[in-house]
C-alpha positions in Angstrom: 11.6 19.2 6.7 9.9 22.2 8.7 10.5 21.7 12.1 7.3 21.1 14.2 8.6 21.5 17.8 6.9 25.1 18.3 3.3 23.7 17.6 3.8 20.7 19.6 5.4 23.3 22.5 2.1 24.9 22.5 -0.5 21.9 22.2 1.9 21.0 25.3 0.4 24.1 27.5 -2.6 22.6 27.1 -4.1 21.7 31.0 -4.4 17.9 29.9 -1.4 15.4 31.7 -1.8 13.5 28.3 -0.8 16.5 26.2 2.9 16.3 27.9 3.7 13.8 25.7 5.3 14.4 22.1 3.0 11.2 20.7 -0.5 12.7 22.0 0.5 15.6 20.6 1.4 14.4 17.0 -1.9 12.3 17.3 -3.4 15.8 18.3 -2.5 17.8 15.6 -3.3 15.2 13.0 -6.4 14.8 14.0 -7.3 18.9 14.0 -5.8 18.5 10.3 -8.0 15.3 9.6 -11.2 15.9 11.5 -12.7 18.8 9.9 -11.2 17.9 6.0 -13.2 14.8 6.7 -16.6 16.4 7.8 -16.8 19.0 5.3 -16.1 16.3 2.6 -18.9 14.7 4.2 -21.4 17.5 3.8 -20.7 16.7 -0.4 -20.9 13.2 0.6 -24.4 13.7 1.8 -25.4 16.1 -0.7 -24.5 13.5 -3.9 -26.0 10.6 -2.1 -22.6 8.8 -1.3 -22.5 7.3 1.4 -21.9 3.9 0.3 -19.0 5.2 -2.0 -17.0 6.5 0.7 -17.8 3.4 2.5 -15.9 1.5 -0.6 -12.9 3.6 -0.8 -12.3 3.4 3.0 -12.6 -0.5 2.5 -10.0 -0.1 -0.5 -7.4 1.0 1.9 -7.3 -3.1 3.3 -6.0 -3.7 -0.1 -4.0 -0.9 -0.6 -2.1 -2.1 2.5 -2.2 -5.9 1.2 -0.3 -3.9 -1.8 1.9 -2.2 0.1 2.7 -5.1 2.5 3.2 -8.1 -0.6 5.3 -5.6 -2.3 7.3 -4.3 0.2 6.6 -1.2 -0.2 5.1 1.4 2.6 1.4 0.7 3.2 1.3 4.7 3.9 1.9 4.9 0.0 0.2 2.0 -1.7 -2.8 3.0 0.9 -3.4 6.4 -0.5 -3.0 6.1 -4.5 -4.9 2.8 -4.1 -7.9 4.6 -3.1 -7.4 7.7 -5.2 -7.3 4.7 -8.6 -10.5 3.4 -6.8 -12.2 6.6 -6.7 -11.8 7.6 -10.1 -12.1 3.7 -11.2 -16.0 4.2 -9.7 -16.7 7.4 -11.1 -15.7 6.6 -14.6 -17.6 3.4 -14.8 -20.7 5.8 -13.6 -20.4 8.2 -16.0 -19.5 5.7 -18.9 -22.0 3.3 -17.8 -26.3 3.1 -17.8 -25.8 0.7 -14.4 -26.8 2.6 -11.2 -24.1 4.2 -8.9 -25.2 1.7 -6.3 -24.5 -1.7 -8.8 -21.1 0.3 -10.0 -19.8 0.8 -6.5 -20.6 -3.1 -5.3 -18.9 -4.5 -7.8 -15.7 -2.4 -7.8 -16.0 -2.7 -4.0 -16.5 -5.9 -3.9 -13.7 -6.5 -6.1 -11.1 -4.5 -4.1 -12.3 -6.5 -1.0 -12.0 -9.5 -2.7 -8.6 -9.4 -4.2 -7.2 -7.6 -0.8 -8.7 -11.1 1.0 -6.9 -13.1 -1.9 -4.1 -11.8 -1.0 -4.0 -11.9 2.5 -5.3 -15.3 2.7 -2.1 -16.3 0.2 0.2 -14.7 2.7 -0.8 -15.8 6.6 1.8 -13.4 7.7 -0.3 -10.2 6.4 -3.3 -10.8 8.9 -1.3 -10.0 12.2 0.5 -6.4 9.9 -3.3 -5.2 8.9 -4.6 -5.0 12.7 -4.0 -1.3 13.0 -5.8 -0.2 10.1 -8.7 -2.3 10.9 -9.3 -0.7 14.4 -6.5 2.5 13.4 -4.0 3.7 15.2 -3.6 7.7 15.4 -0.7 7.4 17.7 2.1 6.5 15.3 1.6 9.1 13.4 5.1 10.6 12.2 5.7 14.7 11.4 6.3 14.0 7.6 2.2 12.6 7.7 1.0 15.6 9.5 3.2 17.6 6.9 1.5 16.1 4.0 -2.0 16.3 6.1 -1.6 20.0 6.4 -0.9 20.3 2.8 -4.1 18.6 1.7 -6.0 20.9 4.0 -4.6 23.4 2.0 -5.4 22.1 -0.9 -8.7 21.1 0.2 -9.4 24.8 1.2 -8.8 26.3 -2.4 -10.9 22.9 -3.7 -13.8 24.2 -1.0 -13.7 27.8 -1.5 -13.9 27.5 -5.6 -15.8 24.1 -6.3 -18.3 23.9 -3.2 -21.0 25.8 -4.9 -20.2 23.9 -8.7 -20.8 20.5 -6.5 -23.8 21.7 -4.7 -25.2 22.7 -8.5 -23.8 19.0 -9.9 -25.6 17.5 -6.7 -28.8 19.1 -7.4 -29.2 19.1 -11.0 -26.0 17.6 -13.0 -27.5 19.2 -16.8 -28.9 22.4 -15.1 -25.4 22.5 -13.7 -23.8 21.8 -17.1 -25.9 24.1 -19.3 -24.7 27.1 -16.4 -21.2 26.0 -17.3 -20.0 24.1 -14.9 -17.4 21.8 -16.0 -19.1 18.3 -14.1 -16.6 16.0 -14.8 -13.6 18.0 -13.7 -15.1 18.5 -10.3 -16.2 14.8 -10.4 -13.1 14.0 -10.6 -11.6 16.4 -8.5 -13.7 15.7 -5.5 -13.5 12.1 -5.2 -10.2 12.3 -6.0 -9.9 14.6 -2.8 -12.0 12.3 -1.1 -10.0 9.0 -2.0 -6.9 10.9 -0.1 -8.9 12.2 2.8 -10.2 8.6 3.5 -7.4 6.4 3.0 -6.0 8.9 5.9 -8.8 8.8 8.0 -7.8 5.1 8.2 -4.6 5.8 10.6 -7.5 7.9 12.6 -10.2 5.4 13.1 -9.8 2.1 11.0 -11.2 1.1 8.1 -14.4 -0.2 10.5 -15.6 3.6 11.2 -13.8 5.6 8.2 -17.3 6.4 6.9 -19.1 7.4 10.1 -16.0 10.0 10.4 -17.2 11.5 7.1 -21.3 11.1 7.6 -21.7 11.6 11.3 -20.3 15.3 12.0 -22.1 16.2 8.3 -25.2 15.0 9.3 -25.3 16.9 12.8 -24.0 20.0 11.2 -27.1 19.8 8.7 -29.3 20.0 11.8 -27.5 22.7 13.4 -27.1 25.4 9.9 -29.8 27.1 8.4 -27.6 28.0 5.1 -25.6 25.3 2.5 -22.5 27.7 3.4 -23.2 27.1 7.2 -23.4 23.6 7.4 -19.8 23.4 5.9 -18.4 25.4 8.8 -20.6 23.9 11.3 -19.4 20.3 10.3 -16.0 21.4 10.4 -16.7 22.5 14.2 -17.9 19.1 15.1 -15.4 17.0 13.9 -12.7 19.1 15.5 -14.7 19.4 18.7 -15.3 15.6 18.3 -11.8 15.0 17.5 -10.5 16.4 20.6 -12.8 15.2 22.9 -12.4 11.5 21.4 -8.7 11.8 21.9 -8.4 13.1 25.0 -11.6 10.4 26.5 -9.6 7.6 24.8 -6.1 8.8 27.4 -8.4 9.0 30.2 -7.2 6.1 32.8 -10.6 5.0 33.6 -11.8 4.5 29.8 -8.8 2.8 28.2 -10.9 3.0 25.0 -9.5 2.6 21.0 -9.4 6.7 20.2 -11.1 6.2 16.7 -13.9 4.6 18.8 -14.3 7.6 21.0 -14.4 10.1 18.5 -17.3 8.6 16.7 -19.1 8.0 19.7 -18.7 11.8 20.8 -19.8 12.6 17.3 -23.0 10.5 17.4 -23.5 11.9 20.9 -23.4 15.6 19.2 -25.8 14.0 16.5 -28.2 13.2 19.1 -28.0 16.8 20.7 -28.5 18.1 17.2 -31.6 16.0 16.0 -33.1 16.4 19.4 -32.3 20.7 19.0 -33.7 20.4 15.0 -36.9 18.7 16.5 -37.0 21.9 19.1 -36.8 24.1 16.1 -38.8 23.0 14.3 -42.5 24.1 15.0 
């Protein structure tokens, strides 16, 4: 495994009296992997009207972890291909189905929810072990996570920098998009795919309560802020690293004593605010 020491060396030069520990600075580096795969994913998010989906898949991670936890096997890996299995689960029964996306997501969401409670409530032991990813918990991160985090960014670049116009096409006119070529159901499947991972890891930043304001929140401002489709991408990215920082760093701070996950979604609904407020200015 690639050692990490020389990154964590130089996050340690930061002026920050938190940043001297090796933990703040694994939470640290996750989070400027996580934070902007999350916000970009959130400007498709936006764009297909998905809100609520995202909302199920993060809620799908509770019984991923129930999964993980009956089974004995690590949460970290039932979590993950739990929600990619929902993710495709929903879009297959929207495309193979005349109900609307909104009935097809409730009842697959309400599903997972349900059996995750089943078995919870089955096993009282379970409640106190899914704590963390209710409220997340960025800070026991380990360097083999971060590894896998930086390969999904990479991943996630090359999905980005080929399929971001295709989705924007799908998003705006799915047979238009179709009659130009564009393979629909690959990059259906492909982004929610995507999307399942990135989620299910968001969970270790802010919990399973806020997984979907770390997606909408940063997308939303940056849609205030670009003038282009191309821009908003890289100005969402901006926020949620900005507002990944600043959450971080505001949740160390001796006289806040604040969950992290909290913090970063409240500096990225602050940077909403400055952004609607600026769009109002802007707009004549």
């Amino acid at each position: 495994m690639p050692d990490l020491s020389a990154l964590y060396d130089l996050l340690g030069l930061l002026p920050l009296e938190c940043m001297k520990l090796r933990f703040m600075q694994q939470a640290l580096l996750a989070l400027l992997l996580l934070a902007p795969m999350a916000a970009t994913l959130g400007v498709e998010v936006i764009a297909f009207r998905m809100a609520f989906f995202s909302d199920a898949i993060g809620h799908s991670a509770f019984t991923g972890v129930a999964l993980g936890l009956l089974l004995g096997i690590d949460p970290r890996l039932t979590m993950p291909a739990f929600g990619v299995l929902t993710g495709l689960t929903i879009m297959a029964l929207r495309r193979g189905s005349p109900l609307s996306a909104d009935t097809v997501i409730g009842i697959v969401f309400s599903g997972s929810i349900a059996f995750g409670l089943a078995v919870v409530g089955r096993f009282n032991g379970l409640a106190r072990s899914m704590q963390q990813f209710l409220y997340g918990d960025i800070l026991t991160i380990s360097d083999k996570e971060i590894l896998f985090l930086a390969l999904l960014l990479a991943v996630l670049i090359i999905f980005q920098t080929f399929g971001y116009n295709r989705l924007l096409a799908v998003a705006l006119h799915p047979a238009m998009a179709r009659a130009h070529g564009v393979r629909v159901a690959f990059w259906q499947y492909c982004f929610v795919s995507l999307l399942a991972l990135v989620v299910t890891f968001s969970v270790w930043a802010v919990g399973i309560l806020l997984v979907t304001a770390l997606l909408i929140v940063p997308a939303a401002a940056a849609r205030n802020f670009a003038r282009t489709a191309g821009g908003m991408l890289w100005w969402a990215a901006l926020i949620g690293l900005v507002s990944a920082f600043a959450g971080l760093t505001l949740s160390a701070w001796e006289h806040s004593s604040a969950p992290c996950g909290a913090m970063i979604i409240l500096v990225a609904c602050a940077v909403f605010a400055l952004s609607h407020a600026y769009a109002r200015l802007r707009t004549p």
